[in-house]
mmCIF file of the C-alpha atoms, coordinates in Angstrom:
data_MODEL
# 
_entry.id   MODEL 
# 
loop_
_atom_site.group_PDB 
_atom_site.id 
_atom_site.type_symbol 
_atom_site.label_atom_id 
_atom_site.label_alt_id 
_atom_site.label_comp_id 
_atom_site.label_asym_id 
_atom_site.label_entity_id 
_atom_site.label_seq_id 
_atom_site.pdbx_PDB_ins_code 
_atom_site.Cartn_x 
_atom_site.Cartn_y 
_atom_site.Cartn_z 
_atom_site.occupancy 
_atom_site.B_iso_or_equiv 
_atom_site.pdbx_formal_charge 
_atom_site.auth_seq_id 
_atom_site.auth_comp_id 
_atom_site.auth_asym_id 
_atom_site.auth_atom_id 
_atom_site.pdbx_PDB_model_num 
ATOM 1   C CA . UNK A 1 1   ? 79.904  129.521 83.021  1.00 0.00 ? 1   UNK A CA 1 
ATOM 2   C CA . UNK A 1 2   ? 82.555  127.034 83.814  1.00 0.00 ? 2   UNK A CA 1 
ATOM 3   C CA . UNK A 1 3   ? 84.451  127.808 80.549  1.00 0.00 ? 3   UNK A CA 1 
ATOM 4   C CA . UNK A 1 4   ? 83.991  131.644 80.957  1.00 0.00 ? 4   UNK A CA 1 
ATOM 5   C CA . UNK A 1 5   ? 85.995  131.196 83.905  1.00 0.00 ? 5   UNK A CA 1 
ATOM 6   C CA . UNK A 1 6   ? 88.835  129.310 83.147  1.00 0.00 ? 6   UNK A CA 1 
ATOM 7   C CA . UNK A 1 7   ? 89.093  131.232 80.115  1.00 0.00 ? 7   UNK A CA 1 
ATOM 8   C CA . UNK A 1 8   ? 89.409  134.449 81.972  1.00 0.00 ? 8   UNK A CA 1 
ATOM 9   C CA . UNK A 1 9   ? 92.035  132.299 84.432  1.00 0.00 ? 9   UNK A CA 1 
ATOM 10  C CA . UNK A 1 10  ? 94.400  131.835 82.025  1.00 0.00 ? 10  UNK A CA 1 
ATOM 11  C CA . UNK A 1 11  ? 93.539  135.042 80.269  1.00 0.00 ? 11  UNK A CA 1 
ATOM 12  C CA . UNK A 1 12  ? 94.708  136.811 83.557  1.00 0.00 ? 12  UNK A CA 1 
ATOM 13  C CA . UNK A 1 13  ? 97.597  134.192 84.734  1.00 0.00 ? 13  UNK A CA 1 
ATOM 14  C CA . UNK A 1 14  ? 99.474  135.136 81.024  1.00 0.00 ? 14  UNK A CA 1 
ATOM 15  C CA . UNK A 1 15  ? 98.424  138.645 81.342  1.00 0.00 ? 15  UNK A CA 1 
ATOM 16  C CA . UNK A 1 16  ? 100.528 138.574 84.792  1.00 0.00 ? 16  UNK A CA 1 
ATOM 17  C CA . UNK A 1 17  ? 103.661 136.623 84.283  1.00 0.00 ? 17  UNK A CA 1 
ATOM 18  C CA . UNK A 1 18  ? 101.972 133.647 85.593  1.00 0.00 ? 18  UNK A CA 1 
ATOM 19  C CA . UNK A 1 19  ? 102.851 130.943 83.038  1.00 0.00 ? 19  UNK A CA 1 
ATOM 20  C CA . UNK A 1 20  ? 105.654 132.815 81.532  1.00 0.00 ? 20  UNK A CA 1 
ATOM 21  C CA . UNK A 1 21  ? 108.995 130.244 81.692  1.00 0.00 ? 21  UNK A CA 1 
ATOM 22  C CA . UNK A 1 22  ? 111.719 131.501 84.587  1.00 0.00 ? 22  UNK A CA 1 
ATOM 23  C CA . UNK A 1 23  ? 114.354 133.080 83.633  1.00 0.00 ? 23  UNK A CA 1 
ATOM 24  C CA . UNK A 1 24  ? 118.114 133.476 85.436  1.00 0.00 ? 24  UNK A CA 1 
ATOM 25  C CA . UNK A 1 25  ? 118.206 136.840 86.748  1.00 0.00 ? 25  UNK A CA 1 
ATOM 26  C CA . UNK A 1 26  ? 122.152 137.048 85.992  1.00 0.00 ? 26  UNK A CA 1 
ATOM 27  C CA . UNK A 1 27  ? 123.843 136.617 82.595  1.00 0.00 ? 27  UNK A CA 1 
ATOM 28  C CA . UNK A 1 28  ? 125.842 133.523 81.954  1.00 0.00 ? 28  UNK A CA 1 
ATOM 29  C CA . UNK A 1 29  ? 129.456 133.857 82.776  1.00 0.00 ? 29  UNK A CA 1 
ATOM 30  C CA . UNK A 1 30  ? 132.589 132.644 80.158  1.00 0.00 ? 30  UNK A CA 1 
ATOM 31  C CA . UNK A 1 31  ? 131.648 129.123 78.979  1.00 0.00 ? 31  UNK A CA 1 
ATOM 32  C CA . UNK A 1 32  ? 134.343 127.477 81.185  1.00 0.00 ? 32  UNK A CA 1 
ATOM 33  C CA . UNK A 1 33  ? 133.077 129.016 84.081  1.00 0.00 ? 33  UNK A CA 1 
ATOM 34  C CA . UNK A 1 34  ? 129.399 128.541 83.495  1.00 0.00 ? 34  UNK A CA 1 
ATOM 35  C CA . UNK A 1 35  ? 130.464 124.757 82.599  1.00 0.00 ? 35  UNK A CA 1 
ATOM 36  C CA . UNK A 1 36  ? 131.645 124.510 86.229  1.00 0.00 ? 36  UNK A CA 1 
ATOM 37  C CA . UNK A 1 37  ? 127.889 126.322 87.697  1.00 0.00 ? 37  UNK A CA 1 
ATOM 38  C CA . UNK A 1 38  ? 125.899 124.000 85.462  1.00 0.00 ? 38  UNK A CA 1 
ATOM 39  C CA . UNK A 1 39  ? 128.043 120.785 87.138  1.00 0.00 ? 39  UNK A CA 1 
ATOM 40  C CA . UNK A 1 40  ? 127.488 122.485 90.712  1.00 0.00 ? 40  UNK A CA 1 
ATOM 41  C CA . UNK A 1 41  ? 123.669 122.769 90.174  1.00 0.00 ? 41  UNK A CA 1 
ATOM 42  C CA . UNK A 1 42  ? 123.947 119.204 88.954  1.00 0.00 ? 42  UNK A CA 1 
ATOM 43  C CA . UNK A 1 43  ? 124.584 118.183 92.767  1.00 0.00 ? 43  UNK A CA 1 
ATOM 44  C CA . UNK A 1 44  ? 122.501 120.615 94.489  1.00 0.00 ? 44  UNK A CA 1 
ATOM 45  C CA . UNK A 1 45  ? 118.770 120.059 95.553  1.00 0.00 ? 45  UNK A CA 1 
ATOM 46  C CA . UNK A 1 46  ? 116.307 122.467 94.626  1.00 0.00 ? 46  UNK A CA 1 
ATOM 47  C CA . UNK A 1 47  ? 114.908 123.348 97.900  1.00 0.00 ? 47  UNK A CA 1 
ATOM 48  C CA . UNK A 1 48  ? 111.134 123.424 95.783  1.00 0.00 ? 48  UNK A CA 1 
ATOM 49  C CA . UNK A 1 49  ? 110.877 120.109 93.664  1.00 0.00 ? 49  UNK A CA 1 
ATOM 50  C CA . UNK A 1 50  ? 113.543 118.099 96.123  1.00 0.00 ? 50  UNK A CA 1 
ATOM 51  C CA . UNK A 1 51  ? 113.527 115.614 93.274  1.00 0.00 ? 51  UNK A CA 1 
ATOM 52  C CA . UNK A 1 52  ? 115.671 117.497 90.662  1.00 0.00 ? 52  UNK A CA 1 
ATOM 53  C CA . UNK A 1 53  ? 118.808 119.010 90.986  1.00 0.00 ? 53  UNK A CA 1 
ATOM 54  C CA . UNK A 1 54  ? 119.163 123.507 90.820  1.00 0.00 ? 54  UNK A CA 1 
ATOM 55  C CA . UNK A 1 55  ? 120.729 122.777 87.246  1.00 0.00 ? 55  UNK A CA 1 
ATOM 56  C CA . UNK A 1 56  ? 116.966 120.629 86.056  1.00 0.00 ? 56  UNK A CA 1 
ATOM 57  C CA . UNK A 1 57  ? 114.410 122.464 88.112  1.00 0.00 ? 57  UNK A CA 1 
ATOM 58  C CA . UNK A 1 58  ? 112.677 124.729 86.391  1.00 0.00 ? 58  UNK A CA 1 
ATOM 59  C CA . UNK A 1 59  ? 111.361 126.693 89.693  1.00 0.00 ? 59  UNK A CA 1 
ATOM 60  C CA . UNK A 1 60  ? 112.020 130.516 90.453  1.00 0.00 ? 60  UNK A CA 1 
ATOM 61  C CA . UNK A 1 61  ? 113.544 129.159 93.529  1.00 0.00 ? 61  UNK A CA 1 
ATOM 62  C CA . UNK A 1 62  ? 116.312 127.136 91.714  1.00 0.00 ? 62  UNK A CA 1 
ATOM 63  C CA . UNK A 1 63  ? 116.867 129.628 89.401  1.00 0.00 ? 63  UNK A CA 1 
ATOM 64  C CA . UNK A 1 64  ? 118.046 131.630 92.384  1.00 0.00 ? 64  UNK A CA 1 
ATOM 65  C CA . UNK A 1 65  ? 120.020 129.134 93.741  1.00 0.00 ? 65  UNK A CA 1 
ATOM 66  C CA . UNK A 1 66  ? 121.977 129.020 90.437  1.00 0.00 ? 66  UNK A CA 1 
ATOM 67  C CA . UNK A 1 67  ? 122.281 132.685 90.538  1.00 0.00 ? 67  UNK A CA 1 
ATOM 68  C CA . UNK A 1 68  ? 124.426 132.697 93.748  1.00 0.00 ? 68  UNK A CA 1 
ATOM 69  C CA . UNK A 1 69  ? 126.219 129.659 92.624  1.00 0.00 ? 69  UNK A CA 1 
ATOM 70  C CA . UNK A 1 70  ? 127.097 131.691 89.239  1.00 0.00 ? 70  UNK A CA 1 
ATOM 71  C CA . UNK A 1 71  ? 127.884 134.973 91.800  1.00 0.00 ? 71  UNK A CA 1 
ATOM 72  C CA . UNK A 1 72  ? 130.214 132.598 94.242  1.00 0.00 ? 72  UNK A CA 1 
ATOM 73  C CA . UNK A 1 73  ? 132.167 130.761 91.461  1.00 0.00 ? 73  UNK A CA 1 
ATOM 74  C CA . UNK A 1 74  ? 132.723 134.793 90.146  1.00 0.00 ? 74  UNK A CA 1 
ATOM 75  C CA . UNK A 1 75  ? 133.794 135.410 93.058  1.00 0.00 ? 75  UNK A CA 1 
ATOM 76  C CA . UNK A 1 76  ? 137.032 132.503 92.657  1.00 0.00 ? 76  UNK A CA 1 
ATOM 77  C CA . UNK A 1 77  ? 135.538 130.542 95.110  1.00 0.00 ? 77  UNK A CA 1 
ATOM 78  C CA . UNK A 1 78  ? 136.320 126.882 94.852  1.00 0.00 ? 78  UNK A CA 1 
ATOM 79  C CA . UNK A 1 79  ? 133.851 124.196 94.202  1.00 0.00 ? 79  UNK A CA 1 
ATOM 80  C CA . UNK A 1 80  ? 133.935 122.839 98.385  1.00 0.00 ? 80  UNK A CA 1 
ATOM 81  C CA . UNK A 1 81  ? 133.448 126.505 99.343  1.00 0.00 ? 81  UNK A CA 1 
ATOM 82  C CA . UNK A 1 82  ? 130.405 126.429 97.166  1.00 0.00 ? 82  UNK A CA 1 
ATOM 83  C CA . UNK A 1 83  ? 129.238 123.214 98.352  1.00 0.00 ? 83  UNK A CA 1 
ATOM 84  C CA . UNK A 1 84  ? 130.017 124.307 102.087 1.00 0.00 ? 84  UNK A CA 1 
ATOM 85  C CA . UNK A 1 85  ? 128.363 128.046 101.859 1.00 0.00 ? 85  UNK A CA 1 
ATOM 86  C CA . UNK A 1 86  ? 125.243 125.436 100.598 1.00 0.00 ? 86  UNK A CA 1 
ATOM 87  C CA . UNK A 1 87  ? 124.949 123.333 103.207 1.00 0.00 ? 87  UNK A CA 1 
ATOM 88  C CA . UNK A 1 88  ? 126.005 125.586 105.545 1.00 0.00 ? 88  UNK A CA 1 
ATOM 89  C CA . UNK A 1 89  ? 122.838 127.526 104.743 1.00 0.00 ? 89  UNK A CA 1 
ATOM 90  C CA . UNK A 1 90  ? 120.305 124.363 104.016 1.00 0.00 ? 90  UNK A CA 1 
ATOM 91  C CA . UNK A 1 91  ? 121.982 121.559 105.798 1.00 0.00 ? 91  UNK A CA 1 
ATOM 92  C CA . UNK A 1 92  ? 123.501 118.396 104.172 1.00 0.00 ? 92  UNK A CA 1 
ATOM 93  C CA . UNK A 1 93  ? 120.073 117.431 103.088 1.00 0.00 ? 93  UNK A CA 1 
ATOM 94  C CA . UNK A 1 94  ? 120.801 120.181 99.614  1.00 0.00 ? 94  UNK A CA 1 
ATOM 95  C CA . UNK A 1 95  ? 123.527 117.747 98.109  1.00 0.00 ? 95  UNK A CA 1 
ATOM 96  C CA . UNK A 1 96  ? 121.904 115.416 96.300  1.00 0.00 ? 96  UNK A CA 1 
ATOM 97  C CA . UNK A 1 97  ? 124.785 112.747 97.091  1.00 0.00 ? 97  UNK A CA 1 
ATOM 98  C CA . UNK A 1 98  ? 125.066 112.675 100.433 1.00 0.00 ? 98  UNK A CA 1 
ATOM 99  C CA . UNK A 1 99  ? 129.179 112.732 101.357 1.00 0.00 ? 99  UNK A CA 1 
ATOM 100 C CA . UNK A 1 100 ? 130.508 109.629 102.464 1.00 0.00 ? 100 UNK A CA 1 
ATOM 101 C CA . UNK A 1 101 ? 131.331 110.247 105.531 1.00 0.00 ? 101 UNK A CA 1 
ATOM 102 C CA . UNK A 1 102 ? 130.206 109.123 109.451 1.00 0.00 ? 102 UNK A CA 1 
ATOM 103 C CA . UNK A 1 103 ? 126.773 107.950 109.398 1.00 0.00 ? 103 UNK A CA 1 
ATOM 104 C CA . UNK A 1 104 ? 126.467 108.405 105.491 1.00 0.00 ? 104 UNK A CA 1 
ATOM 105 C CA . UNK A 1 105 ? 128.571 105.323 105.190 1.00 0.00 ? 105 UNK A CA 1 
ATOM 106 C CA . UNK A 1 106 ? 125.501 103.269 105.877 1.00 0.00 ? 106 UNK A CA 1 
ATOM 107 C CA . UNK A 1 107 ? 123.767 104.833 102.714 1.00 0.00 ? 107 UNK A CA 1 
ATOM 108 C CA . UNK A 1 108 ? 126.808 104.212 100.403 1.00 0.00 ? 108 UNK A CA 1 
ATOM 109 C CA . UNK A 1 109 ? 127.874 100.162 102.152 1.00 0.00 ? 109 UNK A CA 1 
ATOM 110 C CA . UNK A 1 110 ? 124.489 99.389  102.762 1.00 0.00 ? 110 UNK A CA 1 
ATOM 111 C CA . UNK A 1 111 ? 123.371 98.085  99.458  1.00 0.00 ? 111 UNK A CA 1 
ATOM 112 C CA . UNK A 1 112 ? 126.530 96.725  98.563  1.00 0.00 ? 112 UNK A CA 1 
ATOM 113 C CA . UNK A 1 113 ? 126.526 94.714  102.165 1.00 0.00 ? 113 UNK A CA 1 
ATOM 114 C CA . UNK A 1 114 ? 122.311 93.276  101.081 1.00 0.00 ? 114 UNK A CA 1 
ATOM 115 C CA . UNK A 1 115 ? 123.342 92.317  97.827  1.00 0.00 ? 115 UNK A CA 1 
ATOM 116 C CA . UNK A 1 116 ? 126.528 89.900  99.584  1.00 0.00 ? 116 UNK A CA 1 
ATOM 117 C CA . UNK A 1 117 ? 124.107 89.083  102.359 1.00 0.00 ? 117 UNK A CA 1 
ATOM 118 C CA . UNK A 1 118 ? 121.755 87.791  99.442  1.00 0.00 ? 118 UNK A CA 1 
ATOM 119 C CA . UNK A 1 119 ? 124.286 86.009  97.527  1.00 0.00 ? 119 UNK A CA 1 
ATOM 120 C CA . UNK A 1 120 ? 125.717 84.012  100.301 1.00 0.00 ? 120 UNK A CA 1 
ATOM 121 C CA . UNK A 1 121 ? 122.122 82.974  101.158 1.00 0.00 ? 121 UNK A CA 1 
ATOM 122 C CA . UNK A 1 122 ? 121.130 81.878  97.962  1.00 0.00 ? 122 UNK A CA 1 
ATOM 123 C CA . UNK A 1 123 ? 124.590 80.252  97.696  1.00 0.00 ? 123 UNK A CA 1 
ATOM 124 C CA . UNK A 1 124 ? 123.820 78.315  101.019 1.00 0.00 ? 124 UNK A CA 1 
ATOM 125 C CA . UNK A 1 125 ? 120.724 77.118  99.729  1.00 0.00 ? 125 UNK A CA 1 
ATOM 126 C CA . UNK A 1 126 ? 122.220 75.786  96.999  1.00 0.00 ? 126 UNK A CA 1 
ATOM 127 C CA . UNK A 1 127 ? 124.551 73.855  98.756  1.00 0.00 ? 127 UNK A CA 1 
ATOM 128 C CA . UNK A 1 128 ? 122.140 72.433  100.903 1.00 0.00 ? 128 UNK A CA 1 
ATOM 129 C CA . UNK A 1 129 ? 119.306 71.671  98.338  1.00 0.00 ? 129 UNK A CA 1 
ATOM 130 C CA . UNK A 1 130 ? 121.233 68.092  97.253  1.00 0.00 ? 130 UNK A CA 1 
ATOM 131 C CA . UNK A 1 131 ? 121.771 67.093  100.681 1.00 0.00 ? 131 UNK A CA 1 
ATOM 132 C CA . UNK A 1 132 ? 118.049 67.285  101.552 1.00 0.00 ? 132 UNK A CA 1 
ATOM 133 C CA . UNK A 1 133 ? 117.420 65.708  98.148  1.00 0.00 ? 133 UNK A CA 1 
ATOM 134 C CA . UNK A 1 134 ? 119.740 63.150  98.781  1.00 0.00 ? 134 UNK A CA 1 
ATOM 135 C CA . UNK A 1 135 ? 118.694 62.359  102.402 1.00 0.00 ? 135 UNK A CA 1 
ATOM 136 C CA . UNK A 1 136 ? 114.723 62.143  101.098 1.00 0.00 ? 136 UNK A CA 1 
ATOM 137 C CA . UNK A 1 137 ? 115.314 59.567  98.532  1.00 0.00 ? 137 UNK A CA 1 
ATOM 138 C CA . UNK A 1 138 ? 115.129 56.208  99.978  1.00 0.00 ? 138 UNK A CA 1 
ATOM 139 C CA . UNK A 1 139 ? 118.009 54.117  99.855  1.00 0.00 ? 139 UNK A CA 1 
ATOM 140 C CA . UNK A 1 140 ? 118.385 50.775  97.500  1.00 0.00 ? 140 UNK A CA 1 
ATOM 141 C CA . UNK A 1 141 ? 119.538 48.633  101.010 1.00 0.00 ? 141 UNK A CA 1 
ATOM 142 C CA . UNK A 1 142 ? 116.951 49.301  103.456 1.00 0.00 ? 142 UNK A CA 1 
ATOM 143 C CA . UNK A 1 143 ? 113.167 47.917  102.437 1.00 0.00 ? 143 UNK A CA 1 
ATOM 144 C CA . UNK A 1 144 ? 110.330 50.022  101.957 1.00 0.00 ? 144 UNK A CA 1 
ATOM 145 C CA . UNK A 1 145 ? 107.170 48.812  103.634 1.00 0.00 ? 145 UNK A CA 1 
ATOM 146 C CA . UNK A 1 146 ? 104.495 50.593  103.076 1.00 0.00 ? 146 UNK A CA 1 
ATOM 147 C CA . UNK A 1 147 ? 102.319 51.691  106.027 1.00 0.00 ? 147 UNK A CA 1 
ATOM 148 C CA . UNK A 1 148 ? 99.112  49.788  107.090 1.00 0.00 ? 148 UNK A CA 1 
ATOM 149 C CA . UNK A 1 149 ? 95.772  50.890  105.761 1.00 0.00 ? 149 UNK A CA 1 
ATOM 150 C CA . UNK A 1 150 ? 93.630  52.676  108.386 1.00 0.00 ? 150 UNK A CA 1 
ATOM 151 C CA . UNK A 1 151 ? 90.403  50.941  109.255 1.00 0.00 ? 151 UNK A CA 1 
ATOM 152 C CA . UNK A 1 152 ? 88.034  51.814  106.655 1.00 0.00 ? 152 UNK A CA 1 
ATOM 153 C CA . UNK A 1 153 ? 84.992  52.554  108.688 1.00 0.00 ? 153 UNK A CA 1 
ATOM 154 C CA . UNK A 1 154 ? 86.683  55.374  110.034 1.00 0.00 ? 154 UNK A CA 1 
ATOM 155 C CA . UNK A 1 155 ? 87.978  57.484  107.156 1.00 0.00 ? 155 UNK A CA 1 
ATOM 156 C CA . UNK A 1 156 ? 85.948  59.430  105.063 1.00 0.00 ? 156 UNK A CA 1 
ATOM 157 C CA . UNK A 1 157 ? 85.267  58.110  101.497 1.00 0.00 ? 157 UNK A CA 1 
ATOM 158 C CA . UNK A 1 158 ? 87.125  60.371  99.420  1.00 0.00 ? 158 UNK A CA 1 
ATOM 159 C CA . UNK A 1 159 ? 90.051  60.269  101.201 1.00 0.00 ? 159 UNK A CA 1 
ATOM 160 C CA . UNK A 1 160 ? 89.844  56.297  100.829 1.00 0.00 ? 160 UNK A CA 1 
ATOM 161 C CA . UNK A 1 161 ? 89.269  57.114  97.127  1.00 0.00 ? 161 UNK A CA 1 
ATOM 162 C CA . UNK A 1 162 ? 92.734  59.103  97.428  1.00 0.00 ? 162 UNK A CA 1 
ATOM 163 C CA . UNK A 1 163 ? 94.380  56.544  98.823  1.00 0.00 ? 163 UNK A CA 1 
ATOM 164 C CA . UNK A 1 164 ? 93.521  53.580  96.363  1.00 0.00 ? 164 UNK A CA 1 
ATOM 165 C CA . UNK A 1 165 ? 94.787  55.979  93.918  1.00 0.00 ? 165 UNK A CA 1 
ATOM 166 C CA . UNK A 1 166 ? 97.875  57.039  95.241  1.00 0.00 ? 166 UNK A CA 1 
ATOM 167 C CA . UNK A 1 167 ? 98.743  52.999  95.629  1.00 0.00 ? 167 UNK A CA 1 
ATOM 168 C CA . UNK A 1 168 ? 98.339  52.048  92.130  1.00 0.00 ? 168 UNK A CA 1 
# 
């Protein structure tokens, strides 16, 4: 029963269009000019799969996003004025590199500023590792004496067992 109906699923969802790949709705423009839509996709978001750029997404929705990129840049219009009618209509979220600008700086400087935070820490510790390593080592002019054994009736016998160990 189970079969029957995912058989007729499919039959119906390729009978309808359903898996059928999208297709752009307008014909390619002259190869320099389609060159320049194809690099304009590459930094716009497709507003479906948010992950992929208009260019890469295969969704009907991207495919009309390309579509009025390929009508604008027919129209002469420059590459900002493309990016601008964009985010004019979907906000600065639909670039896919946000512009480095106000706020956006902290996206761009912030790694770079944890990665020189980092190194000057691990630096520090570096310098400071053969200080304390120095300063733990006992020196040749003062005498070591060792500490007096605790009475014996008091500690437990394993960790008197330790102890005769650790002064052999």
């Amino acid at each position: 029963m189970t079969s029957a109906l995912l058989s007729l699923t499919l039959a119906l969802g390729l009978a309808t269009g359903q898996f059928a790949p999208q297709q752009a709705a307008s014909d390619p423009l002259a190869p320099p000019l389609e060159a320049r839509v194809q690099t304009l996709g590459k930094h716009l978001r497709c507003a479906v799969c948010q992950g992929l750029s208009v260019a890469d997404s295969p969704s009907s929705m991207a495919r009309a996003q390309l579509d009025k990129v390929r009508e604008l840049v027919a129209e002469g219009k420059s590459d900002a004025e493309v990016m601008d009618y964009f985010v004019a209509r979907y906000g600065e979220w639909v670039l896919l590199e946000p512009r480095a600008e106000g706020f956006n700086w902290f996206v761009w400087l912030g790694p770079i500023a944890l990665v020189a935070g980092g190194l000057v820490l691990i630096l520090k510790q570096l310098k400071r590792e053969p200080a304390v390593a120095a300063a733990t080592e006992p020196s040749p002019e003062v005498p070591v004496t060792p500490a007096p054994a605790p009475a014996t009736e008091d500690v437990d016998p394993y960790l008197a067992a330790v102890r005769r160990e650790l002064e052999r």
